[in-house]
N, CA, C and O atoms as a MOPAC input file, in Angstrom:
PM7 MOZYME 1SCF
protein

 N   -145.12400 1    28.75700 1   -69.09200 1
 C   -144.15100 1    27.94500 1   -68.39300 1
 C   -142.82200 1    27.99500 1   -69.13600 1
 O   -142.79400 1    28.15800 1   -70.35600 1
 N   -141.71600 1    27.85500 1   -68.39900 1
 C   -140.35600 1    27.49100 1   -68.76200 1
 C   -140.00500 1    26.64200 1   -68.29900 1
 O   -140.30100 1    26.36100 1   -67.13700 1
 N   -139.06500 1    25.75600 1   -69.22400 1
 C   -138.54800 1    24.80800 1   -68.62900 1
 C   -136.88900 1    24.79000 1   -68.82900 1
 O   -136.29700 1    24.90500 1   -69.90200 1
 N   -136.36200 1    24.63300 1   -67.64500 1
 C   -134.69500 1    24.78000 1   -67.80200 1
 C   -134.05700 1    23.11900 1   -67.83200 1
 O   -134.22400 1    22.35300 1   -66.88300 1
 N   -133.43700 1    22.80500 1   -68.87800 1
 C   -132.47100 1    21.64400 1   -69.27100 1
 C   -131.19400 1    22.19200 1   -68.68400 1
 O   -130.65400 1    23.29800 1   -68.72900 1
 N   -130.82700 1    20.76100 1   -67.98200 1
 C   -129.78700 1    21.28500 1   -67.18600 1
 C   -128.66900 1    19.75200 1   -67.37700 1
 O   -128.84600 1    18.85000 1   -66.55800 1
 N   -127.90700 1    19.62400 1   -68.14000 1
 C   -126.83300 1    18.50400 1   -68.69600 1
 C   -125.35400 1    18.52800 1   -67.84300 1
 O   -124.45700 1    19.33900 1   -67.61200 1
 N   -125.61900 1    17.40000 1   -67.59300 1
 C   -123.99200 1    17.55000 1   -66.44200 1
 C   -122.73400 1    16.14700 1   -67.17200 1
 O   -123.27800 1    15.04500 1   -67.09200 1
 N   -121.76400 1    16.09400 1   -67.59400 1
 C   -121.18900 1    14.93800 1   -68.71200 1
 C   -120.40600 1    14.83300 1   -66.69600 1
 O   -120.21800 1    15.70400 1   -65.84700 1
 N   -120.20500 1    13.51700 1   -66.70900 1
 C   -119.39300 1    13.27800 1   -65.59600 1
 C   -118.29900 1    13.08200 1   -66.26200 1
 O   -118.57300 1    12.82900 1   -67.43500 1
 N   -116.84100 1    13.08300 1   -65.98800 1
 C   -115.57100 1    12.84300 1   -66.23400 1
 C   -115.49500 1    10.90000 1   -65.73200 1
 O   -115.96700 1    10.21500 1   -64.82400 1
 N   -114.79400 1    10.71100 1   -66.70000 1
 C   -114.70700 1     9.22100 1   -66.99100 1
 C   -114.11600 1     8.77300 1   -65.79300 1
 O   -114.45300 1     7.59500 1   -65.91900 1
 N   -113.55400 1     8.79300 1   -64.82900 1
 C   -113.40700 1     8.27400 1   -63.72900 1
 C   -114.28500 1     8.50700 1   -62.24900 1
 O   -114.08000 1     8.39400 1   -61.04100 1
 N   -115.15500 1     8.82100 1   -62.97900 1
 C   -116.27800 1     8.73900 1   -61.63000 1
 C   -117.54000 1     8.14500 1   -62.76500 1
 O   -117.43900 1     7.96300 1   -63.97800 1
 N   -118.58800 1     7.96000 1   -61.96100 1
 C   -120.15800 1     7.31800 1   -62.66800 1
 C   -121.09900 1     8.26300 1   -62.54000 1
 O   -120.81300 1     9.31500 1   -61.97000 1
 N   -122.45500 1     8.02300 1   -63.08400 1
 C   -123.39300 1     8.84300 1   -62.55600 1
 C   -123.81600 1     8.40900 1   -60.93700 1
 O   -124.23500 1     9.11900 1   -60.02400 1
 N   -123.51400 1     6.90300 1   -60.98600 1
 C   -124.38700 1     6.08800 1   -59.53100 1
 C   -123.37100 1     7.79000 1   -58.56400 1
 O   -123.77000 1     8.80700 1   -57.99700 1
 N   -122.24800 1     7.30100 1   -58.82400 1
 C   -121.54200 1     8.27000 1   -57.67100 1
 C   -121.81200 1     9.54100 1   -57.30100 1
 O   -121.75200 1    10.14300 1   -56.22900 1
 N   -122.18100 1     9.88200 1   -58.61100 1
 C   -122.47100 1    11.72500 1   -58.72600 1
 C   -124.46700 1    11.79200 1   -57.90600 1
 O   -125.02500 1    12.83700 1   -57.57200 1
 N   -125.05200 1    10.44200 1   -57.80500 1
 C   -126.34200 1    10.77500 1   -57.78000 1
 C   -126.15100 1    10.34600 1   -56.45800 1
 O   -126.55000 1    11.32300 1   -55.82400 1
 N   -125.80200 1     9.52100 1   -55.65500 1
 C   -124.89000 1     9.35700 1   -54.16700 1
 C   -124.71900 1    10.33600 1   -53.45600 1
 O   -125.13300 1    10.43300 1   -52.30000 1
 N   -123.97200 1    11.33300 1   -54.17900 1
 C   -123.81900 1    12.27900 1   -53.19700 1
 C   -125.02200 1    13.59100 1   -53.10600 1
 O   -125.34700 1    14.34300 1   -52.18700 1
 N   -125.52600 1    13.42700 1   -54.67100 1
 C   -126.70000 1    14.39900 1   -54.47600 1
 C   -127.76100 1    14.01500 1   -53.49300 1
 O   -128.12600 1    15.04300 1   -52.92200 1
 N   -128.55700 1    12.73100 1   -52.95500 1
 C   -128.85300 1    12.22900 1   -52.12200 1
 C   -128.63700 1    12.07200 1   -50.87900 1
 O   -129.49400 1    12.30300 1   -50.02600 1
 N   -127.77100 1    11.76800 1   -50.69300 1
 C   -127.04800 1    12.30000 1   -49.45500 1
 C   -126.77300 1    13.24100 1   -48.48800 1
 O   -127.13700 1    13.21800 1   -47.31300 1
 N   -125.97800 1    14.23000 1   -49.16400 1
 C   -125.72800 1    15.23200 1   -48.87300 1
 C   -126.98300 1    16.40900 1   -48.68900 1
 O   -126.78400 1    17.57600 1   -48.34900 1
 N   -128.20900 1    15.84700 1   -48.97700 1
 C   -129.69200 1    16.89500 1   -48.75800 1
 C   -129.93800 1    17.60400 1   -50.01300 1
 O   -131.05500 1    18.12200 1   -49.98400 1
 N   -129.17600 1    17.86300 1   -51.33300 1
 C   -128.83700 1    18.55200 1   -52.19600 1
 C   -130.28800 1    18.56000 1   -53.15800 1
 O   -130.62600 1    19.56400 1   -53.78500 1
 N   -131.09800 1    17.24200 1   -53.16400 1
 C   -131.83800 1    16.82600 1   -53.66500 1
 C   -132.72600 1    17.46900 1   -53.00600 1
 O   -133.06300 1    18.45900 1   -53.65500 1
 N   -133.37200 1    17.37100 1   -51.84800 1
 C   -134.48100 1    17.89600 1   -50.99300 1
 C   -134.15200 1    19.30200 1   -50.96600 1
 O   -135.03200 1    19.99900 1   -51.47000 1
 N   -133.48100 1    19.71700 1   -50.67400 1
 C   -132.99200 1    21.26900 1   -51.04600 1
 C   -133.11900 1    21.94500 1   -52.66200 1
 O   -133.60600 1    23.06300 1   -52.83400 1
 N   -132.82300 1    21.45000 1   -53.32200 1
 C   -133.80900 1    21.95800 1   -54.92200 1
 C   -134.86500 1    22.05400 1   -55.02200 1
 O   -135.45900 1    23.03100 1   -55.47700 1
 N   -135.54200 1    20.60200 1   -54.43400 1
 C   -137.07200 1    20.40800 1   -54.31300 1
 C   -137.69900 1    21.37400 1   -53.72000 1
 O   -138.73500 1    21.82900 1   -54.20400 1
 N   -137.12600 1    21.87600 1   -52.48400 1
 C   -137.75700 1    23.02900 1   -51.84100 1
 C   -137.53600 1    24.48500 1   -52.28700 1
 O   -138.52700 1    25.20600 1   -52.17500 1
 N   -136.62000 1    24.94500 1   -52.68200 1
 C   -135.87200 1    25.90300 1   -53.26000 1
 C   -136.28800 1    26.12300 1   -54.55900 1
 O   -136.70800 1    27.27200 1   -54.69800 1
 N   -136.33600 1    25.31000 1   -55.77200 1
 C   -136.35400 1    25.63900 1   -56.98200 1
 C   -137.79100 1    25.03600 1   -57.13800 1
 O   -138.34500 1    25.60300 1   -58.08000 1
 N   -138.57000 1    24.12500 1   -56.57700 1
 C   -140.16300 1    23.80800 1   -56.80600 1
 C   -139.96200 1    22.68100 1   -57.67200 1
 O   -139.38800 1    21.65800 1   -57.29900 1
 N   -140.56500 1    22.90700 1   -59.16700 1
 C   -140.84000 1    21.70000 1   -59.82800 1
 C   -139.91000 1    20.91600 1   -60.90100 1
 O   -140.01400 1    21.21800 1   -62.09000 1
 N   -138.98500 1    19.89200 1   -60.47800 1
 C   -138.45300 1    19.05700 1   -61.00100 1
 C   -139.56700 1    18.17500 1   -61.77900 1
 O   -140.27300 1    17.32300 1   -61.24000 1
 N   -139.58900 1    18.48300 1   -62.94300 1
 C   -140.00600 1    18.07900 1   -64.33500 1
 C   -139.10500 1    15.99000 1   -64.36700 1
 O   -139.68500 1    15.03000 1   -64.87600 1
 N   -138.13000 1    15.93900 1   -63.89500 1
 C   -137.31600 1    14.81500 1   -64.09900 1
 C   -135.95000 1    15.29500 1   -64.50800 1
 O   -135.50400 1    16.27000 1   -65.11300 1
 N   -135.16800 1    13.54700 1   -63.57600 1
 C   -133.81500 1    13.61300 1   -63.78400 1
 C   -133.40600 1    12.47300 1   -64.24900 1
 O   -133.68700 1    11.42700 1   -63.66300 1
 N   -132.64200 1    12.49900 1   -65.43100 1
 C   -132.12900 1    11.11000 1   -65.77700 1
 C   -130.84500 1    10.81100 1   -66.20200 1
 O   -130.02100 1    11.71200 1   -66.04900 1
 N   -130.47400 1     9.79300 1   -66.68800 1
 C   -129.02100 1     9.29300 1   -66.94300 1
 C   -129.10400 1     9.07400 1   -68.42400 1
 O   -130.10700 1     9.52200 1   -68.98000 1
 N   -128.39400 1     8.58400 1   -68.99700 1
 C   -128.24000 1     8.83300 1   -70.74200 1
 C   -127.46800 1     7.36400 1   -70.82100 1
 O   -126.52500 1     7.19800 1   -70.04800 1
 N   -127.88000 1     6.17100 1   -71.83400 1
 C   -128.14600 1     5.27700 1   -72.09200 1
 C   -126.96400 1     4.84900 1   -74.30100 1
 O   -126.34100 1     3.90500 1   -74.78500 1
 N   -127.43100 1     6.48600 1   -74.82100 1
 C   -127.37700 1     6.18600 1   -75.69000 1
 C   -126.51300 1     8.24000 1   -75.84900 1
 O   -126.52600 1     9.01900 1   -74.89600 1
 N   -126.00400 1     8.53300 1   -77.01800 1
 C   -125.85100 1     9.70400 1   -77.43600 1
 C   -124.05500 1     9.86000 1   -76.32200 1
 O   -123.14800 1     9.03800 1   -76.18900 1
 N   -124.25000 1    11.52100 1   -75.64400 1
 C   -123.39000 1    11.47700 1   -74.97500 1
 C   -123.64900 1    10.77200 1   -73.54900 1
 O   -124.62300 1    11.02700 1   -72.84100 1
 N   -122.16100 1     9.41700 1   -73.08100 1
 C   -122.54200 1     8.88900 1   -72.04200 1
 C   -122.06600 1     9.54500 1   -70.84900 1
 O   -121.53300 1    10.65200 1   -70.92800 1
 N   -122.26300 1     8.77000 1   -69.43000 1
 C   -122.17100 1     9.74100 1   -68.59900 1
 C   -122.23700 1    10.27900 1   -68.28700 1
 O   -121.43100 1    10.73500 1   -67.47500 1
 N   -123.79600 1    11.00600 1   -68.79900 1
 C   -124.28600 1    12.62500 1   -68.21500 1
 C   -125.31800 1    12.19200 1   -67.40900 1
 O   -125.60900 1    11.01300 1   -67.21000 1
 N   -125.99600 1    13.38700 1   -66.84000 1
 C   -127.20800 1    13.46300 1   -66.57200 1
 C   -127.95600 1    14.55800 1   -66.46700 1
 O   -127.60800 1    15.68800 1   -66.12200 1
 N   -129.26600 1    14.06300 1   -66.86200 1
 C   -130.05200 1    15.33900 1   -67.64600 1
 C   -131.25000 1    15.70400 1   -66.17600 1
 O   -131.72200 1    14.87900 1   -65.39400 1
 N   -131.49500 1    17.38300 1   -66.21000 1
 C   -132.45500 1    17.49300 1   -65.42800 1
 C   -133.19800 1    18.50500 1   -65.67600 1
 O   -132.65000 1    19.54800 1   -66.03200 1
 N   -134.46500 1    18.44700 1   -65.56300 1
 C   -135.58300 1    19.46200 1   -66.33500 1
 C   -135.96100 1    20.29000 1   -65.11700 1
 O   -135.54200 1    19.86500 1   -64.04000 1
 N   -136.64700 1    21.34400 1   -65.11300 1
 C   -136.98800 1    22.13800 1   -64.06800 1
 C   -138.24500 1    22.56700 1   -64.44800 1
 O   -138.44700 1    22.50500 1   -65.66000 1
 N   -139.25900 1    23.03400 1   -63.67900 1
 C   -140.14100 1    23.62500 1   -64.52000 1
 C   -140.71000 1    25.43700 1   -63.45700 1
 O   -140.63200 1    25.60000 1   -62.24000 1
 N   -141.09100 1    26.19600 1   -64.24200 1
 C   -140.89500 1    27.44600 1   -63.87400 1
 C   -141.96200 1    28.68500 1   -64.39100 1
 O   -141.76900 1    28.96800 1   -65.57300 1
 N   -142.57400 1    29.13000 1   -64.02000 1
 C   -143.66900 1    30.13800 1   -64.51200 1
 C   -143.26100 1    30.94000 1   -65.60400 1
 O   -143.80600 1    31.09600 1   -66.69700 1
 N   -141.94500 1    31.55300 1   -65.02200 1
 C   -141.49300 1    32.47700 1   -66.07800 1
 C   -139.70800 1    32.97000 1   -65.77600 1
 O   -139.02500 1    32.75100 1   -64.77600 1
 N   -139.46400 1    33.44800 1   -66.62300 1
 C   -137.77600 1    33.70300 1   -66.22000 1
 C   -137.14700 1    34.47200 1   -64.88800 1
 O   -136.02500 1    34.41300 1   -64.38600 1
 N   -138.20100 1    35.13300 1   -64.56800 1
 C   -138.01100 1    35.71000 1   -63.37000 1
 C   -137.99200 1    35.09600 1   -62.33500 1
 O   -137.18500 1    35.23500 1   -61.41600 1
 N   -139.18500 1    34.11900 1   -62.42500 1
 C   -139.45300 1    33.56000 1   -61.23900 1
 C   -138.14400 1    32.41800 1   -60.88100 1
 O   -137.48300 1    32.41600 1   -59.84200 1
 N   -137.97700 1    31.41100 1   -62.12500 1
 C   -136.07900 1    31.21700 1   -62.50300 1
 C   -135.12100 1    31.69700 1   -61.36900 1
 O   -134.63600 1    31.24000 1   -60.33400 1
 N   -135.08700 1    33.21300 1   -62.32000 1
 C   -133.94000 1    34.06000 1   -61.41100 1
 C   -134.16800 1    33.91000 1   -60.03900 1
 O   -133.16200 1    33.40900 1   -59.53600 1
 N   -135.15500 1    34.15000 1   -59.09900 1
 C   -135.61300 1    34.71100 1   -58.05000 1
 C   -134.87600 1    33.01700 1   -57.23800 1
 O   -134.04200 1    32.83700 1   -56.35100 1
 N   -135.72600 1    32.03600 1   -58.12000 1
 C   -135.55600 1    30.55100 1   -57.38200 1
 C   -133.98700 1    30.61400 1   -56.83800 1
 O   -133.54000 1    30.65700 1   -55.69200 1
 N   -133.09900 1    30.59600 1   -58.60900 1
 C   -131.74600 1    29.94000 1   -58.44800 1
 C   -130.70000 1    31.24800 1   -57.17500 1
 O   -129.70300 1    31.00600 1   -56.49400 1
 N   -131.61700 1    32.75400 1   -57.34400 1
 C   -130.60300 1    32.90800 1   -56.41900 1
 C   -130.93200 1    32.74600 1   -54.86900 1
 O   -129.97800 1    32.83500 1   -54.09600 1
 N   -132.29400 1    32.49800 1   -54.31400 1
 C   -132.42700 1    31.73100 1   -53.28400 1
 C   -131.49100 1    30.88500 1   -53.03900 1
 O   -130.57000 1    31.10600 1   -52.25400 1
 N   -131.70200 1    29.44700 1   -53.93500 1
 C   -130.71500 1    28.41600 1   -53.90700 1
 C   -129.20800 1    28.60200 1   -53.80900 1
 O   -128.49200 1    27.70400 1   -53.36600 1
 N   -128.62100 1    30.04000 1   -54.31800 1
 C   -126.93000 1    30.52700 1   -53.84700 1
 C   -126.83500 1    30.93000 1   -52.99400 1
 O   -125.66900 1    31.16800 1   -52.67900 1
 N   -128.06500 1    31.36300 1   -51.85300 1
 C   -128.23800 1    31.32000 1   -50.47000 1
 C   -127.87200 1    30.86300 1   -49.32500 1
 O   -127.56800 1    31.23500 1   -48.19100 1
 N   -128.03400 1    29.62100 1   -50.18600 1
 C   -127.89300 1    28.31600 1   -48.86200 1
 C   -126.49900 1    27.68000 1   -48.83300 1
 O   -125.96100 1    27.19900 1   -49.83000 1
 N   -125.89000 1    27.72300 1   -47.44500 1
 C   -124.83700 1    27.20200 1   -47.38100 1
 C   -124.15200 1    25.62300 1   -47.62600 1
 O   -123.02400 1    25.12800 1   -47.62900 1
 N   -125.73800 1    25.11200 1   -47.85200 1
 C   -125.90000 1    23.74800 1   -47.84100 1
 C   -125.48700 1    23.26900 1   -49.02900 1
 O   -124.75900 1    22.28400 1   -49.14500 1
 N   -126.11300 1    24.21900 1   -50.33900 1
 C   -125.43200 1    24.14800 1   -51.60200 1
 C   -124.27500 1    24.34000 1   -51.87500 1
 O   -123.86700 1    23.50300 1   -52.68100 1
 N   -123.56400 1    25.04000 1   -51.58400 1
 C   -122.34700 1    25.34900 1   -51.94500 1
 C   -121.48600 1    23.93000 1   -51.68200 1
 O   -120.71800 1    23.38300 1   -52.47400 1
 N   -121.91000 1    23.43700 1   -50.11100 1
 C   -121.36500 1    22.38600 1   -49.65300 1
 C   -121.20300 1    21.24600 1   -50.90400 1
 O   -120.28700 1    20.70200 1   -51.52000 1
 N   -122.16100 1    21.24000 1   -50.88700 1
 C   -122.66500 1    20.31900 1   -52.51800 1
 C   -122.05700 1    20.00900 1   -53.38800 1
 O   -121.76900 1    18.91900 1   -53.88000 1
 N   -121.61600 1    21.99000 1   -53.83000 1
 C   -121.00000 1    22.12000 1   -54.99900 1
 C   -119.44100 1    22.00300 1   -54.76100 1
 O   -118.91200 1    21.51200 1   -55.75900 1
 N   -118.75800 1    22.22400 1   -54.00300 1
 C   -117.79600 1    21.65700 1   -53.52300 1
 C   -117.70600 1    20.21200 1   -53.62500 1
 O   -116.50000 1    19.97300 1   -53.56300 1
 N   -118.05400 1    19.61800 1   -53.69200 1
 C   -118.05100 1    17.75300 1   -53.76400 1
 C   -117.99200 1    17.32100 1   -55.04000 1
 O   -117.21700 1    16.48400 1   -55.50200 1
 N   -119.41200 1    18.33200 1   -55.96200 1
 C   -119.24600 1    17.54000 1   -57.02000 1
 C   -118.43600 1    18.07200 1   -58.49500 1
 O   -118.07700 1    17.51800 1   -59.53400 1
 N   -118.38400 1    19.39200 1   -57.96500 1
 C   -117.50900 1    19.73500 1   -59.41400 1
 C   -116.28300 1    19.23600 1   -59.46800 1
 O   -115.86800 1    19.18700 1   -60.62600 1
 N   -115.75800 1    18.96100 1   -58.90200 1
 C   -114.29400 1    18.21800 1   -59.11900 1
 C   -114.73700 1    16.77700 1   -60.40500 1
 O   -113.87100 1    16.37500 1   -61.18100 1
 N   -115.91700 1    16.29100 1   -60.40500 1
 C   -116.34900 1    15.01600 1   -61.09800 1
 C   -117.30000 1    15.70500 1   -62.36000 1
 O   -117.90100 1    15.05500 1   -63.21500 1
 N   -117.27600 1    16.78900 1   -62.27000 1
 C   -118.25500 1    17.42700 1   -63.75500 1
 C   -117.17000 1    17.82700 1   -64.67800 1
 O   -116.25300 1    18.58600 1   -64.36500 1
 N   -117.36400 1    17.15300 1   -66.08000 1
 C   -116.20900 1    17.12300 1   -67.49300 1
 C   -117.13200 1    18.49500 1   -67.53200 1
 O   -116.61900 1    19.50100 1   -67.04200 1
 N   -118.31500 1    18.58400 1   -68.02300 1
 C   -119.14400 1    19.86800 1   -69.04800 1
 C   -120.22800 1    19.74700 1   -67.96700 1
 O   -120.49900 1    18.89100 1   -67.12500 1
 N   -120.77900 1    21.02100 1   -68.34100 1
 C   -122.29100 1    21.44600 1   -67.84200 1
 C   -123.18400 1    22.64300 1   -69.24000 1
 O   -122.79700 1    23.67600 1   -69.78500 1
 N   -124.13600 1    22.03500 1   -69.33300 1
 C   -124.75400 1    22.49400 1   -70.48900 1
 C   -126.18800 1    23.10900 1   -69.90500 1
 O   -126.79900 1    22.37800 1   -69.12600 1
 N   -126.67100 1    24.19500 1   -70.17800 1
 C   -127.60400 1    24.79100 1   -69.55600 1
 C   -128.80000 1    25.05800 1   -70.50600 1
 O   -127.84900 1    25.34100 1   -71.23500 1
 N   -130.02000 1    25.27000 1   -71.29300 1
 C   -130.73700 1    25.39800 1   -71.74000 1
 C   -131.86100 1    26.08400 1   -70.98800 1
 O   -132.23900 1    25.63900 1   -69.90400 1
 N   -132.53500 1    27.42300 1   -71.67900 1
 C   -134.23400 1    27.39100 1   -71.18600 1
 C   -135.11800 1    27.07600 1   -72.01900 1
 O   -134.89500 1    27.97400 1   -72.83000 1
 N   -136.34800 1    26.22800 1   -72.66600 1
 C   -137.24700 1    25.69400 1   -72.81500 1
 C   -138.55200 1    26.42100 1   -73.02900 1
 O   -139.31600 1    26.37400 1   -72.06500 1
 N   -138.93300 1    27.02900 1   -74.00600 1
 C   -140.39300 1    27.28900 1   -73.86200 1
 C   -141.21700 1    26.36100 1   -74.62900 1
 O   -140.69300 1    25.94400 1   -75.66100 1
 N   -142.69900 1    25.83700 1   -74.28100 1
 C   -143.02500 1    24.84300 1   -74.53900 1
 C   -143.98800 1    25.58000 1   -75.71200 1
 O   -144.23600 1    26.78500 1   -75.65300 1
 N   -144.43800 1    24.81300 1   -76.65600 1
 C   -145.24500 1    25.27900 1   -77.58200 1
 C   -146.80500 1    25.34000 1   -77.57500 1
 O   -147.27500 1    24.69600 1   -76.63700 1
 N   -147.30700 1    25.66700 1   -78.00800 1
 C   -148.95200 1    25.78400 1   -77.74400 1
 C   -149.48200 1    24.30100 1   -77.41200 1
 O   -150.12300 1    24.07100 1   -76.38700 1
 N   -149.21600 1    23.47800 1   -78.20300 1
 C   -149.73000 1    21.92000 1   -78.18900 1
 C   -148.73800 1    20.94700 1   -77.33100 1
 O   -149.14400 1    19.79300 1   -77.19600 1
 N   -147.71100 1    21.22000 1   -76.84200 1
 C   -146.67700 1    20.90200 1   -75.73200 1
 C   -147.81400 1    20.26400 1   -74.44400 1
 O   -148.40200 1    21.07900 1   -73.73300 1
 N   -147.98700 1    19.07400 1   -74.29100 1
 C   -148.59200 1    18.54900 1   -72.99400 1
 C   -147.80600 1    19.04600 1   -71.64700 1
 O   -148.32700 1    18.55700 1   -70.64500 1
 N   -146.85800 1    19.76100 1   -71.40800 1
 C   -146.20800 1    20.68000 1   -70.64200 1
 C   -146.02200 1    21.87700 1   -71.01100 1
 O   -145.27400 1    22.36700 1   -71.85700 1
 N   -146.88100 1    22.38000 1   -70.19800 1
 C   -147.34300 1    23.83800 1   -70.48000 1
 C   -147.40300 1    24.56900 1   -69.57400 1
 O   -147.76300 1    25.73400 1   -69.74300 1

């Protein structure tokens, strides 16, 4: 398994509530779900850097990755998406994840 960390810092004049609003909304959410498969979890940050939000993916192998995310540049629905929200993304931080032998996600 792989797992992709995916960090988004919102710019100080918008929130996460707002940025997670429109991911909801707009289908963006149900459209990953179907498209990219297993969302591991998404969350908001409390403590460290504020205003982000963090999202895990989970994935067989790097290929299968590749194959997902360019499905997902497919859809016109995304782009729509991405149009909305990058104007409100400061940073985006990307990570892939391999889990270790004793890793309860595996």
């Amino acid at each position: 398994m792989l797992v992709e960390e995916r960090t988004y810092v919102i710019r100080p004049e918008y929130t996460p509530a707002q940025y997670l609003e429109i991911y909801a909304s707009t289908g963006a959410l149900e459209l990953q779900q179907r498209v990219l498969g297993r969302m591991l979890g998404y969350f908001t940050t409390e403590i460290g850097t504020l205003n982000a939000l963090v999202h895990l993916w989970g994935y067989d192998s790097f290929e299968e990755r590749a194959r997902r995310r360019a499905l997902l540049a497919q859809e016109p629905a995304w782009h729509t998406y991405l149009d909305r929200i990058r104007p409100m993304l400061q940073s985006m931080e990307n990570r892939l994840l391999q889990p270790t032998v004793f890793s309860p996600i595996r």
